[in-house]
C-alpha positions as CSV (number, residue, x, y, z in Angstrom):
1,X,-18.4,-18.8,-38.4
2,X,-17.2,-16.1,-35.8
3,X,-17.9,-12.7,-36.6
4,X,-16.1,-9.7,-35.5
5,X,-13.4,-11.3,-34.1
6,X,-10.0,-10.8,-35.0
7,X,-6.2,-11.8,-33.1
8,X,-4.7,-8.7,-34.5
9,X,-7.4,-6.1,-32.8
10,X,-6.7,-4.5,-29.8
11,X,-10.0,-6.4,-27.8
12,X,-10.7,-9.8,-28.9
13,X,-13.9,-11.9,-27.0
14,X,-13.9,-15.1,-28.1
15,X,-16.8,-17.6,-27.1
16,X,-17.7,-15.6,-23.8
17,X,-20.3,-17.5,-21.4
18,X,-20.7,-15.7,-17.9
19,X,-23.0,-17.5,-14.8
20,X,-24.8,-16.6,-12.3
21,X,-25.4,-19.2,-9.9
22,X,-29.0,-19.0,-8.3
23,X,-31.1,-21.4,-5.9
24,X,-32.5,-22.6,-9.3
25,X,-29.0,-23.5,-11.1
26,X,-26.7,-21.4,-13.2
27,X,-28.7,-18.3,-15.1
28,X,-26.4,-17.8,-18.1
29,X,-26.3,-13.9,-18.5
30,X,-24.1,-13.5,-21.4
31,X,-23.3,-17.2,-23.9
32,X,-21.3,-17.0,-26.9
33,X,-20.5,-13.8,-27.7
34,X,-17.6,-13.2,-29.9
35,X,-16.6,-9.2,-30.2
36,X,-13.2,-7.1,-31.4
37,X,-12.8,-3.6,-31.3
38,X,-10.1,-1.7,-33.2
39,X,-7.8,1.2,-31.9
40,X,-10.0,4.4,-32.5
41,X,-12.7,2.5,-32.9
42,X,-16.5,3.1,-30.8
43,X,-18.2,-0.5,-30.6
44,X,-21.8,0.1,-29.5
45,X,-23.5,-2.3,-27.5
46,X,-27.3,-1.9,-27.5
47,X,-30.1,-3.6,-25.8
48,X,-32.9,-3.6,-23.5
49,X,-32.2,-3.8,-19.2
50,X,-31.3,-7.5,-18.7
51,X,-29.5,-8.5,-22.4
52,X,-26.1,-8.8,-20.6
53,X,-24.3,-5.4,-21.9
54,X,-22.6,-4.2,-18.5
55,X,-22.0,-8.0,-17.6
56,X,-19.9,-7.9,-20.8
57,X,-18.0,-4.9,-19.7
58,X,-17.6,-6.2,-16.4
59,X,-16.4,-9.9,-17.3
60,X,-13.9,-7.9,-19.3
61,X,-12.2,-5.1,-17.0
62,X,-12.7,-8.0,-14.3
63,X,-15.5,-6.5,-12.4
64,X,-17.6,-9.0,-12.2
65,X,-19.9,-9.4,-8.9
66,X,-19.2,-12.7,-7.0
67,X,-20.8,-15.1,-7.2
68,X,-20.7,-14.6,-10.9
69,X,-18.6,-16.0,-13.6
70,X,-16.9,-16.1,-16.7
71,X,-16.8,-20.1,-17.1
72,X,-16.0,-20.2,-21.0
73,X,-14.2,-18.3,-23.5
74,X,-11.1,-15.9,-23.7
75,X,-10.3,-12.2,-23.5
76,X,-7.4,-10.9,-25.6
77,X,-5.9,-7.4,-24.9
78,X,-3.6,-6.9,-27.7
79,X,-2.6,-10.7,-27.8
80,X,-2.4,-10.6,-24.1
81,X,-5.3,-12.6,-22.3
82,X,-6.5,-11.1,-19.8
83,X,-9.6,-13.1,-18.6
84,X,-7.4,-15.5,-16.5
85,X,-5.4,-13.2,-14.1
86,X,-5.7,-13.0,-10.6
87,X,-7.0,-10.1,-8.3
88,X,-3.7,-8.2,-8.0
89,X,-2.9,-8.7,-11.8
90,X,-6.0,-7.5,-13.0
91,X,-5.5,-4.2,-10.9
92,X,-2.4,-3.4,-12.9
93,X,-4.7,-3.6,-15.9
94,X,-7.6,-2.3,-14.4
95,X,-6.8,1.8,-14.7
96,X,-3.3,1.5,-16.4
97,X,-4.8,-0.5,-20.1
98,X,-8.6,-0.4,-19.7
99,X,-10.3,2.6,-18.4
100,X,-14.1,2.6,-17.3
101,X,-16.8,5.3,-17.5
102,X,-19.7,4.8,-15.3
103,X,-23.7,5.8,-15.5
104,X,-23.5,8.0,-12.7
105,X,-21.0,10.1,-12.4
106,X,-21.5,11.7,-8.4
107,X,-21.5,8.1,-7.0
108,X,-18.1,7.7,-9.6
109,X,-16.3,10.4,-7.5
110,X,-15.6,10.6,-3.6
111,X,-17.8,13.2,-2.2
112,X,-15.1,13.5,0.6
113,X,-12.2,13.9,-1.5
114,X,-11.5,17.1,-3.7
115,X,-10.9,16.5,-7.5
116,X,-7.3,16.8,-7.4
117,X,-6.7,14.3,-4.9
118,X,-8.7,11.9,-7.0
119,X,-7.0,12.8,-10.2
120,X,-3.4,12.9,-8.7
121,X,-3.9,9.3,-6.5
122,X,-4.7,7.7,-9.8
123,X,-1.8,9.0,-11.6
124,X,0.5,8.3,-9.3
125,X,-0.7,4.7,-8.5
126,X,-0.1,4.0,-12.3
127,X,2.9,6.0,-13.6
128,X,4.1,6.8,-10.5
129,X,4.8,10.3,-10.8
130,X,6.4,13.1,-8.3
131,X,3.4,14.8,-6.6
132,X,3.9,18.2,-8.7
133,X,4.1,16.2,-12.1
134,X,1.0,14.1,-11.6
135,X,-0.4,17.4,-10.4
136,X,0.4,19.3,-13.6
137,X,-0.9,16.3,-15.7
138,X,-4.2,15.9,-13.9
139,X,-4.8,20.0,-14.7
140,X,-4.1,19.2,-17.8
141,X,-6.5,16.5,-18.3
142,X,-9.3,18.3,-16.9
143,X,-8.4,21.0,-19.9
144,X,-8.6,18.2,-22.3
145,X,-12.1,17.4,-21.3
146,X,-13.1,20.9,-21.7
147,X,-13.2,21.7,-18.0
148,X,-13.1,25.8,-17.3
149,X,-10.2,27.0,-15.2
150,X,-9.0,23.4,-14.4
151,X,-6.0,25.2,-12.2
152,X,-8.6,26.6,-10.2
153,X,-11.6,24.0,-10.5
154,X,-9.4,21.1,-9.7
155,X,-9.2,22.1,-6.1
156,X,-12.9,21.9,-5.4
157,X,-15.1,19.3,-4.8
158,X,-17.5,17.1,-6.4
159,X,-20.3,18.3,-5.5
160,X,-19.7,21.7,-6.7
161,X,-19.8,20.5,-10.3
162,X,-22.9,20.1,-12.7
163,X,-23.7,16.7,-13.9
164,X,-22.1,17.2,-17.1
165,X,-18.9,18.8,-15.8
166,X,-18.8,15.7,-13.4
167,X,-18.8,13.1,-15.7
168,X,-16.2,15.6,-17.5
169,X,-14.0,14.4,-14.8
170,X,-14.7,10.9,-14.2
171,X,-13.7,10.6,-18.3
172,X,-10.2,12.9,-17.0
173,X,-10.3,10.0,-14.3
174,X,-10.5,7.3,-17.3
175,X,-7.9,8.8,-19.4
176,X,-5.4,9.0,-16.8
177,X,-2.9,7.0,-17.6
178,X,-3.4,6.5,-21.3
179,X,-5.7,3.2,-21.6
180,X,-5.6,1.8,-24.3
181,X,-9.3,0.9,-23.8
182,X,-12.4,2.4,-22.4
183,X,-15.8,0.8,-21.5
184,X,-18.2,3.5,-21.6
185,X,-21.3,2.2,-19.3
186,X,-24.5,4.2,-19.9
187,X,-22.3,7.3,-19.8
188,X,-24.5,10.0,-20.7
189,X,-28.3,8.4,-18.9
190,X,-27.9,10.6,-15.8
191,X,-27.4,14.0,-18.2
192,X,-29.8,16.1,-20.1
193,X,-30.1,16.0,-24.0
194,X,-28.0,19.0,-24.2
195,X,-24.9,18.1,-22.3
196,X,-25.5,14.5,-23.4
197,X,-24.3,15.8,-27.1
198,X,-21.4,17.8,-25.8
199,X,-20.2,14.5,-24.0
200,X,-21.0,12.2,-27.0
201,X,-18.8,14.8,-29.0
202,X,-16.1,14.8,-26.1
203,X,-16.0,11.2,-26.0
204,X,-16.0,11.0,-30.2
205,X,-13.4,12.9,-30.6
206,X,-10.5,11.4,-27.6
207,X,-11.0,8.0,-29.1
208,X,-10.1,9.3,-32.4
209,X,-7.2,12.1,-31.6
210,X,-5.5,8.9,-29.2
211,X,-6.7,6.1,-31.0
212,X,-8.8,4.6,-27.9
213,X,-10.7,1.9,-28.7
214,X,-14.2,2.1,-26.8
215,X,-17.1,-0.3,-26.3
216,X,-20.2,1.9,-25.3
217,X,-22.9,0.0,-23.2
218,X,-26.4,2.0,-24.0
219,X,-30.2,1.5,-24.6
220,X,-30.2,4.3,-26.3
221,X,-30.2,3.7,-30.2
222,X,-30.0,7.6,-30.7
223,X,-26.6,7.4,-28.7
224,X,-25.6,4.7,-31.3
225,X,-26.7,6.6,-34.5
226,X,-24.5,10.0,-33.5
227,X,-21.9,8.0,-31.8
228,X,-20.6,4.7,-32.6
229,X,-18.7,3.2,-35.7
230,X,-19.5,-0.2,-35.9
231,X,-22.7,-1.5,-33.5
232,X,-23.3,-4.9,-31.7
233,X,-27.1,-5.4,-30.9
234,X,-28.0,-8.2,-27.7
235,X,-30.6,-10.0,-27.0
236,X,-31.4,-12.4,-24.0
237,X,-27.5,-12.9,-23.2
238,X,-26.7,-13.2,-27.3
239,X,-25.7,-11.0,-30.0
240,X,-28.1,-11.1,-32.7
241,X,-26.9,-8.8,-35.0
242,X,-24.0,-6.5,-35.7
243,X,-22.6,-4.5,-38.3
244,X,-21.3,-1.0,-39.0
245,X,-23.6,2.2,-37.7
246,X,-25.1,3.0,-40.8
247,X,-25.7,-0.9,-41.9
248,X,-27.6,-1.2,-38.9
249,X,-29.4,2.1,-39.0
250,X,-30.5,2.0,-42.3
251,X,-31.3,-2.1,-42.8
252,X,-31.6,-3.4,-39.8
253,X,-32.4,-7.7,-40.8
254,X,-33.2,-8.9,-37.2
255,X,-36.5,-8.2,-35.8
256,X,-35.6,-7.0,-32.4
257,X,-33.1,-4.8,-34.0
258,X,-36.2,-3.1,-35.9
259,X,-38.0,-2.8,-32.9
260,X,-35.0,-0.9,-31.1
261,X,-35.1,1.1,-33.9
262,X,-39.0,1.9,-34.1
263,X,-38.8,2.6,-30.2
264,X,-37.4,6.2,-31.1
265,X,-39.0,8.8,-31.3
266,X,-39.2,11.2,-34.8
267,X,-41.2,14.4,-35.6
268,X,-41.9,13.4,-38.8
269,X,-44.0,10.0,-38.0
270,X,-46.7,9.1,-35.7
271,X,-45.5,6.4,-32.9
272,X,-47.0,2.8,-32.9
273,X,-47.4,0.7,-30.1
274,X,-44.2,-0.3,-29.4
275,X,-44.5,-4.4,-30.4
276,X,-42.5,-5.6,-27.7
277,X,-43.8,-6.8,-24.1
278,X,-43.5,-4.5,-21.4
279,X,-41.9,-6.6,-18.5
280,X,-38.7,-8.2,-18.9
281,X,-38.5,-12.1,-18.1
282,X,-36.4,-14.0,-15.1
283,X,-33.7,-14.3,-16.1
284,X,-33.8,-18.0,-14.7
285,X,-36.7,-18.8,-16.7
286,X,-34.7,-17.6,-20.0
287,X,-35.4,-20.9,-22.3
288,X,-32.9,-22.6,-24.3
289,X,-31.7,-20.3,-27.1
290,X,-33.3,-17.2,-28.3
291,X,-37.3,-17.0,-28.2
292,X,-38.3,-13.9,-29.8
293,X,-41.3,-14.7,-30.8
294,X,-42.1,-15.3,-27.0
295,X,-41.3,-12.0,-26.3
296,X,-43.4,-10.3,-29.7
297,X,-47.1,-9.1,-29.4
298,X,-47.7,-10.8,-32.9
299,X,-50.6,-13.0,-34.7
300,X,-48.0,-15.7,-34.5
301,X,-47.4,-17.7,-31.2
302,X,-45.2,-20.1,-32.2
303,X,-41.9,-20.2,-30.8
304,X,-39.1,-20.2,-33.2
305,X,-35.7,-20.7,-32.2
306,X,-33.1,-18.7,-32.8
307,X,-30.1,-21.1,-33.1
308,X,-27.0,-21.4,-34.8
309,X,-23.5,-19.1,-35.3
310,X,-24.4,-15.6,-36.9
311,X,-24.3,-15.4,-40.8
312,X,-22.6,-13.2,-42.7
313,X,-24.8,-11.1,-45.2
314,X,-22.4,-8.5,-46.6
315,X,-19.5,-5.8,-45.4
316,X,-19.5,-7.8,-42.2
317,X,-22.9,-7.1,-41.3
318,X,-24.4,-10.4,-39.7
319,X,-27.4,-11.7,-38.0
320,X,-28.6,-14.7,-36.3
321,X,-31.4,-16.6,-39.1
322,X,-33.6,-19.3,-37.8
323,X,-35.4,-21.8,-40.1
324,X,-38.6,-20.1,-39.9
325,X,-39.8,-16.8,-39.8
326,X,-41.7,-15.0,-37.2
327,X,-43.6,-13.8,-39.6
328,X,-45.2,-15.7,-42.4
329,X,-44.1,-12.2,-44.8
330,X,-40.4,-12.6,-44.0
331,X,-40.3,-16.0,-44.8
332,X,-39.2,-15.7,-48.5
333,X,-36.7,-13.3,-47.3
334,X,-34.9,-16.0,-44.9
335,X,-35.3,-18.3,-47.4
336,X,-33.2,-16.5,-49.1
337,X,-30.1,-15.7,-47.1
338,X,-30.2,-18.9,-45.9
């Protein structure tokens, strides 16, 4: 079974396997992954440093870093496949249907280059307005994304923004000629809690009031709870489990997902140890299919597998199962999903 893919949605992955080749073979960063995202809709993609999230939005707004590559699988935008398309047809894409919001937002923006010029370059490359008109419409995007005085601000510099009000404008930059999707790439790490919400908020509310779908890349599962609608959790290049927010939030059925989950912090509840290893493996050394139990401080050593296509539970919320459980107390449990 397939899950979370349908031809109808306005992103469709379909069997993804991005390489890396290395002096040791090909390191497979991201195998199998099916993944749709609706217009309007926030797809959160959640996982420690190394799962494969960026390399997802990457293989998909054709960024990806020679030498690596996307040697299986298909990308739909709207119908349209888009993971086939050479360097100068990807750049008509790249900007003009898919927009991309990066971690950082001073090394997003050209320290030599004033915001306007930024703003009115992009427009003009992709709708190729008059100077005045793409002019007008950049002021008005920085409105949109709550900048103060764009007429004025726009005429300054990047450096003479906060952090927030930055990455204000590198979202302006996104939007500017009315993608249809937006990769959202650790978009709020740089930013403090405060102006992290008001971004969060920001972004929230463009995807709904243009009906933008967004796939935001994050470690963060508190970023996922306020934000996203329906969540996609990774694991060692795989998605392991997905379903909508609240699903995952609330009954979270794959043990890394609980782990995510028990990594944040609450008022109410003295912290654990957190049960996952510290260091993150080679990636060459990643074994065939999904060792969690490698990767788990446990009583059990044993490595189980986790093989196979994700299973459907209920309302679209899946996981992968293995045959046994890590744990000799979730055993009845598998049993009886199985």
């Amino acid at each position: 079974m397939k899950a979370d893919v349908e031809h109808n949605s306005l992103l469709t992955i379909e069997g993804m396997r991005v390489e890396f080749p290395s002096r040791r073979g090909h390191v497979v960063a991201v195998e199998r992954l099916d993944l749709s995202v609706e217009p309007g809709e926030i797809l959160g993609v959640v996982g420690e440093s190394g799962a494969g999230k960026s390399t997802i939005g990457n293989a998909v707004i054709g960024l990806l870093e020679p030498p690596g590559e996307m040697t299986e699988g298909t990308i739909l935008l709207k119908g349209d496949r888009i993971d086939h398309l050479d360097d100068a047809a990807q750049r008509k894409i790249r900007g003009a249907r898919i927009g991309m919001i990066f971690q950082d937002p001073l090394t997003s923006l050209d320290p030599l280059q004033t915001i306007e010029r930024q703003l009115v370059d992009t427009i003009q490359r992709h709708l190729h307005l008059a100077e005045s008109e793409a002019r007008a419409r950049a002021v008005d995007l920085l409105d949109q994304v709550g900048i103060p005085d764009p007429a004025v601000r726009i005429a300054q510099y990047p450096h003479q923004f906060s952090g927030g009000m930055r990455q204000r404008v590198v979202i302006a930059l996104a939007l500017c000629a009315d993608p249809e999707l937006i990769i959202a790439d650790e978009p709020t790490t740089a930013l403090d809690v405060s102006v992290q919400a008001q971004i969060l908020d920001l972004m929230k509310a463009l995807c709904r009031d243009r009906q933008v779908g967004m796939i935001l890349i994050t470690h963060d599962m508190g970023v996922i709870s306020e934000t996203a609608d329906r969540v996609a959790v990774m694991y060692r290049g795989r998605v392991v489990e997905t379903g909508t927010t609240q699903q995952i939030m609330s009954k979270p059925t794959h043990d890394y997902t609980r782990s995510l989950i028990s990594a944040v912090p609450r008022p109410d509840k003295r912290l654990k140890r957190f049960p996952l290893v510290t260091y993150i493996e080679n990636a060459e050394e990643r074994p065939e299919g999904l060792n969690l139990a490698t990767h788990w401080l446990g009583k059990v050593r044993e490595e189980h597998k986790l093989t196979g296509n994700l299973v459907e539970l209920k309302d679209a919320h899946m996981r992968f199962i293995t045959r046994h459980s890590l744990f000799p107390s979730r055993r009845l449990y598998l049993d009886a999903v199985k």
